[in-house]
C-alpha positions in Angstrom: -24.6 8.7 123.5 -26.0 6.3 120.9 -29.6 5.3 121.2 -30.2 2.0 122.3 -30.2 -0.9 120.6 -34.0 -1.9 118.7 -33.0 -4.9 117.6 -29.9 -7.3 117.2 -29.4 -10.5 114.8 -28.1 -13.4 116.3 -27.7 -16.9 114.7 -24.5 -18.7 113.9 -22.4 -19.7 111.1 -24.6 -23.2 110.7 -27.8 -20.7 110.2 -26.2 -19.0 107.8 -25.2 -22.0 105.6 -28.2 -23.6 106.4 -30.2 -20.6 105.2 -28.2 -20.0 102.1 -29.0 -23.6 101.3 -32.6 -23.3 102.1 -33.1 -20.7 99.2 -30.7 -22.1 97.1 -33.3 -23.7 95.2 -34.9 -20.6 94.0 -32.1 -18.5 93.3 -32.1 -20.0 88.9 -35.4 -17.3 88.7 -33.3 -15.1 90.4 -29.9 -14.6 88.6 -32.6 -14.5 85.2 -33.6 -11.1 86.4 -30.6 -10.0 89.0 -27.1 -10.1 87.4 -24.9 -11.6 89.7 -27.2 -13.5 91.9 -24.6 -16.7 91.4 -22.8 -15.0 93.7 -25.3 -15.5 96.7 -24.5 -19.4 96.5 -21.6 -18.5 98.9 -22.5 -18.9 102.9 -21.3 -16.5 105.0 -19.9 -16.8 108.3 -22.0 -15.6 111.1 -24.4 -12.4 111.0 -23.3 -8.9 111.6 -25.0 -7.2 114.8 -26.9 -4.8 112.2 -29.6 -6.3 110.4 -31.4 -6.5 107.1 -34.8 -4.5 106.1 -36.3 -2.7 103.1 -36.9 0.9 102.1 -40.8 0.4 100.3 -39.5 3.1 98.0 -39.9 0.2 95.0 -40.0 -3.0 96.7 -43.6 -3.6 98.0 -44.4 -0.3 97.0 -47.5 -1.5 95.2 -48.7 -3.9 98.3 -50.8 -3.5 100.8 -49.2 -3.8 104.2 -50.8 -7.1 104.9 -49.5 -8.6 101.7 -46.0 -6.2 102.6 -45.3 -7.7 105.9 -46.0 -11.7 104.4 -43.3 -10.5 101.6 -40.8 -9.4 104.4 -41.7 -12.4 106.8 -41.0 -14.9 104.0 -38.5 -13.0 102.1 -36.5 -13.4 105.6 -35.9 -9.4 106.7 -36.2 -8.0 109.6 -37.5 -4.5 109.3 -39.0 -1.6 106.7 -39.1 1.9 106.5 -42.7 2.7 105.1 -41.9 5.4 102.6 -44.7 7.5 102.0 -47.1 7.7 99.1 -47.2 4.1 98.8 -50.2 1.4 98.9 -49.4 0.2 102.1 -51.2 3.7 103.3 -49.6 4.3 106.5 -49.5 8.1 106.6 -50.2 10.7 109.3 -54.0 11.0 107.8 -54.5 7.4 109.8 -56.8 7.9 112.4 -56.1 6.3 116.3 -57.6 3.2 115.6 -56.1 2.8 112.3 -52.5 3.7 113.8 -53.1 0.5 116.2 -53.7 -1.5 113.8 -50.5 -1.0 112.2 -48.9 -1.9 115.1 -50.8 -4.9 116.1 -50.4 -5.8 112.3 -46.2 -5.8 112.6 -46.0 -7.0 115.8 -48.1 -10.2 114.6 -46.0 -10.9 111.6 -42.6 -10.5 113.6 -41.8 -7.5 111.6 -39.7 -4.7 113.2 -41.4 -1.0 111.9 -38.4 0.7 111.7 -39.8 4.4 110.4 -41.4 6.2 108.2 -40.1 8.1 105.1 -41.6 11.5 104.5 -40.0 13.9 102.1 -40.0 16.4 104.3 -37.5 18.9 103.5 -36.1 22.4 104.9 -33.8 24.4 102.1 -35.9 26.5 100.7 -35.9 30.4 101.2 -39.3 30.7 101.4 -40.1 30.8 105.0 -43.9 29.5 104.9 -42.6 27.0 102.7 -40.1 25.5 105.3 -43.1 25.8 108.5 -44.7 23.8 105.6 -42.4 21.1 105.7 -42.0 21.6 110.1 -45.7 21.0 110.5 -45.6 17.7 108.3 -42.8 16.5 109.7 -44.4 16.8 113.1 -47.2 14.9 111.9 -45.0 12.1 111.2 -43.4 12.4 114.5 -46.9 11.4 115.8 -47.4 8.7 113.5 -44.2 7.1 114.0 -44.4 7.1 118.3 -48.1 5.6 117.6 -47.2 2.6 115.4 -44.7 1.7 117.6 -41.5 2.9 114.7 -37.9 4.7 116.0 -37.8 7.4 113.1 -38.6 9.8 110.5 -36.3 10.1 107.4 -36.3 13.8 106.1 -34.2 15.1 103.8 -32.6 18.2 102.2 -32.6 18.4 98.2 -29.6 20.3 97.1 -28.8 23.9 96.7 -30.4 27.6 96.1 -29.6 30.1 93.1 -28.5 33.0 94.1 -27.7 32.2 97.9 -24.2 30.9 99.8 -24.2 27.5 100.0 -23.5 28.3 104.0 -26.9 29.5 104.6 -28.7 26.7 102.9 -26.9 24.1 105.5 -27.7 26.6 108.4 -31.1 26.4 107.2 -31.5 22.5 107.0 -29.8 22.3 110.3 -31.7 24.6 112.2 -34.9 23.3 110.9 -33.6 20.0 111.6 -32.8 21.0 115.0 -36.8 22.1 115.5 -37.7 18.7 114.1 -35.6 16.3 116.6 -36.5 18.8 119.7 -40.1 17.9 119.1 -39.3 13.9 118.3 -37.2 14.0 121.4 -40.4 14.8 123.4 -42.5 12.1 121.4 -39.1 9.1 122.1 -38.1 8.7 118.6 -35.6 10.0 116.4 -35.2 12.3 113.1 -33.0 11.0 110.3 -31.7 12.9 107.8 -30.7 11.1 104.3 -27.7 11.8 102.4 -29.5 13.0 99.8 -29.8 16.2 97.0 -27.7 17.4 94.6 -24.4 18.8 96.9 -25.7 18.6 99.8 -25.0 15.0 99.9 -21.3 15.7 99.7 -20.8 14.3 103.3 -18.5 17.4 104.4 -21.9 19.5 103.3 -24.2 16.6 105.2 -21.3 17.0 108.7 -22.4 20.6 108.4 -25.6 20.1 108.8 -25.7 17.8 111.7 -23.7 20.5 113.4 -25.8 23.0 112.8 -28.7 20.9 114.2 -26.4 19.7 117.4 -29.3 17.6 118.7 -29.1 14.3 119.9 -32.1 13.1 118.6 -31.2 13.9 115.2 -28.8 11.4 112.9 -28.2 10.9 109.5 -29.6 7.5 107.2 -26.6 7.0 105.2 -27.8 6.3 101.6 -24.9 4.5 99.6 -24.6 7.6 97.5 -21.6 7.5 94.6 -20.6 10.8 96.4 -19.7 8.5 99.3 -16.7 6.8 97.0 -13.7 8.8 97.1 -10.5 6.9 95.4 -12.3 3.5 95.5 -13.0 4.0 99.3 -15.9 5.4 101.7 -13.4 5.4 104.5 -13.1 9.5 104.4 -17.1 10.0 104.1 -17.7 7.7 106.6 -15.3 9.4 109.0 -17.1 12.9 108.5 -20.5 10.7 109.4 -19.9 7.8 111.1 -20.9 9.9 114.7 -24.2 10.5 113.5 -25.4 7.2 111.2 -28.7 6.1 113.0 -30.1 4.2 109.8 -28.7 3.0 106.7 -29.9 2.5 103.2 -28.4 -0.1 101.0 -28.7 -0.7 97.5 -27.7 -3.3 94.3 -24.8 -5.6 95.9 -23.8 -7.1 93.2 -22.5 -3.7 91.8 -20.1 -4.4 94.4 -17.9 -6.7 92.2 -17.7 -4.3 89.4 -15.9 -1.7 91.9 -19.3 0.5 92.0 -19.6 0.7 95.7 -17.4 -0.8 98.1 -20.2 -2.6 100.4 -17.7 -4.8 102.2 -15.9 -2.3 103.6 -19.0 0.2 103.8 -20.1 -3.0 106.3 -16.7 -3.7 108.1 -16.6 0.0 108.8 -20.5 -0.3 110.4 -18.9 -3.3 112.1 -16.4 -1.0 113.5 -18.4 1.9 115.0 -20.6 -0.8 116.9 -23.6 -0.2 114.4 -26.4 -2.8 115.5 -29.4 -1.4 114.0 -30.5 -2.0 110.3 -29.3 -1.5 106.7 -31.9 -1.3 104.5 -32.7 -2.5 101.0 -33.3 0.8 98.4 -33.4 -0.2 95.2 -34.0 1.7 91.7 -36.4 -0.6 90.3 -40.1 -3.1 91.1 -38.8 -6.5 91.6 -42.5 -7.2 90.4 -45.4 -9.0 92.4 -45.3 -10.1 95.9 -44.0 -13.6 94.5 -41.1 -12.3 92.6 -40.3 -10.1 95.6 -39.8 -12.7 97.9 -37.6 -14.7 95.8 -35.5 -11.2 95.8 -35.4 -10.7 99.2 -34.1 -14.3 99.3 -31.2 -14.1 97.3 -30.7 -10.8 98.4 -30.5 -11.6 101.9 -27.7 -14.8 101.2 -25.5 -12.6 99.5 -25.5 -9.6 102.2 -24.7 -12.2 104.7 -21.7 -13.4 102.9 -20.7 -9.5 102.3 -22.0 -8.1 105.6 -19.5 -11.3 107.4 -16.8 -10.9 105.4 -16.9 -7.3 105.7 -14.5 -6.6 108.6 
């Protein structure tokens, strides 16, 4: 059974015109820096029932969360995954009083925190070096029920020399398995990333997930080139689709040179019943909290029109 619903977006086709009009203006600084930002001129048809957020893997990742969560208020998104490492500083070192803080600070601004990103990963052969990985993982498990966020995005990171390619998924999956049993007990959620050189071939990601077999374990489906097969993500997305519980977006505008097919990528979300969020990951520092904003702005007007035409 899917988990339930966080959060839907509503609003109507007038909002969406009406908010493609409203940033309109500040879209000429936009399409200087982001090719193809013309394209966000178009209004889209109502909203999908998944939302919009941001991955602070580059954007924000130099802001503190107070200046983060005005950049996602105004910049119009709904959500962030606080990656680790970053300025923001909301790691498992927070102490309880610090941790409620964070929550009082999103729930003020309107701001949905979505999860953390940690980097924990399982595929080594190196036993100590996997409890390693466990033990931080589980620290994130605690952070993430404390500041009120539904996951923790781990990850595996490709292959071993010298070992079948079998084990290393049994592995990930096991210790994957170990992670969501303790998240289960703490009400949130494990998500692993299609990530790491082969293993985010999604028939190599399917084996993992079944190795884990845990309901409180999913994937966050990262827009991967892998993903494309013959101009299409249909096939990966029907060795997935069962266990997406997040998703990571990146450059849309890469979508009109054939690069990744987001409006299909969307109508197929549309089609599994997908109402959580898709999330901005992008390779690149849009800059200060000023020229993030304007981003997210055009951004956001151009996923509408993708994510409602999408179907």
């Amino acid at each position: 059974m899917r988990a339930n619903q966080v959060r839907k977006s509503g609003g109507t086709r007038r909002d969406a015109i009406a908010g493609a009009m409203a940033v309109s203006a500040g879209f000429g600084a936009a399409s200087a820096l982001f090719p193809g930002a013309a394209m966000a001129h178009a209004a889209g048809p109502a909203k999908p029932a998944f939302g919009l957020g941001i991955v602070t893997y580059n954007i924000g990742k130099d802001l503190a969360l107070p200046d983060l969560l005005k950049v996602a208020r105004e910049g119009g998104v709904q959500a962030i995954e606080l990656r680790t490492s970053h300025k923001h500083g909301v790691e498992p070192s927070l102490s309880a009083n610090e941790r409620a803080e964070v929550r009082k600070r999103f729930a003020d601004a309107g701001i949905i925190p979505w999860g953390c990103g940690s980097v924990c990963e399982f595929h080594s052969t190196d036993p100590a070096v996997v409890r390693k990985n466990l033990d931080e993982c589980k620290r994130f498990v605690e952070l993430v029920a404390d500041i009120g966020a539904k996951g923790v995005k781990v990850r595996p990171n490709g292959f071993n020399k010298n070992e079948k390619q079998a084990d290393t998924l049994k592995r990930i999956g096991d210790a994957v398995r170990t992670c969501a049993e303790n998240a289960a007990a703490a009400k949130v959620e494990i998500w692993v990333e299609v990530h790491g050189a082969g293993t985010q071939e999604p028939a190599n990601m399917q084996a993992i997930m079944k190795h884990c077999g845990h309901p409180s374990a999913g994937v966050t489906w990262n827009s991967n080139p892998t993903d494309v097969k013959n101009g299409s993500v249909k096939a990966s997305f029907e060795l997935l689709g069962p266990y997406i519980r997040s998703c990571h977006i990146n450059d849309l505008y890469k979508n009109d040179t054939g690069a990744y097919p987001y409006a299909e990528l969307f109508g197929l979300l549309k089609g599994l019943g997908y109402d959580r969020y898709t999330l901005i990951e992008v390779g690149r520092t849009p800059g200060d909290a000023a020229a993030c904003v304007d981003y997210l702005r055009y951004y956001k007007a151009l996923w509408s029109r993708l994510a409602g035409e999408g179907a």
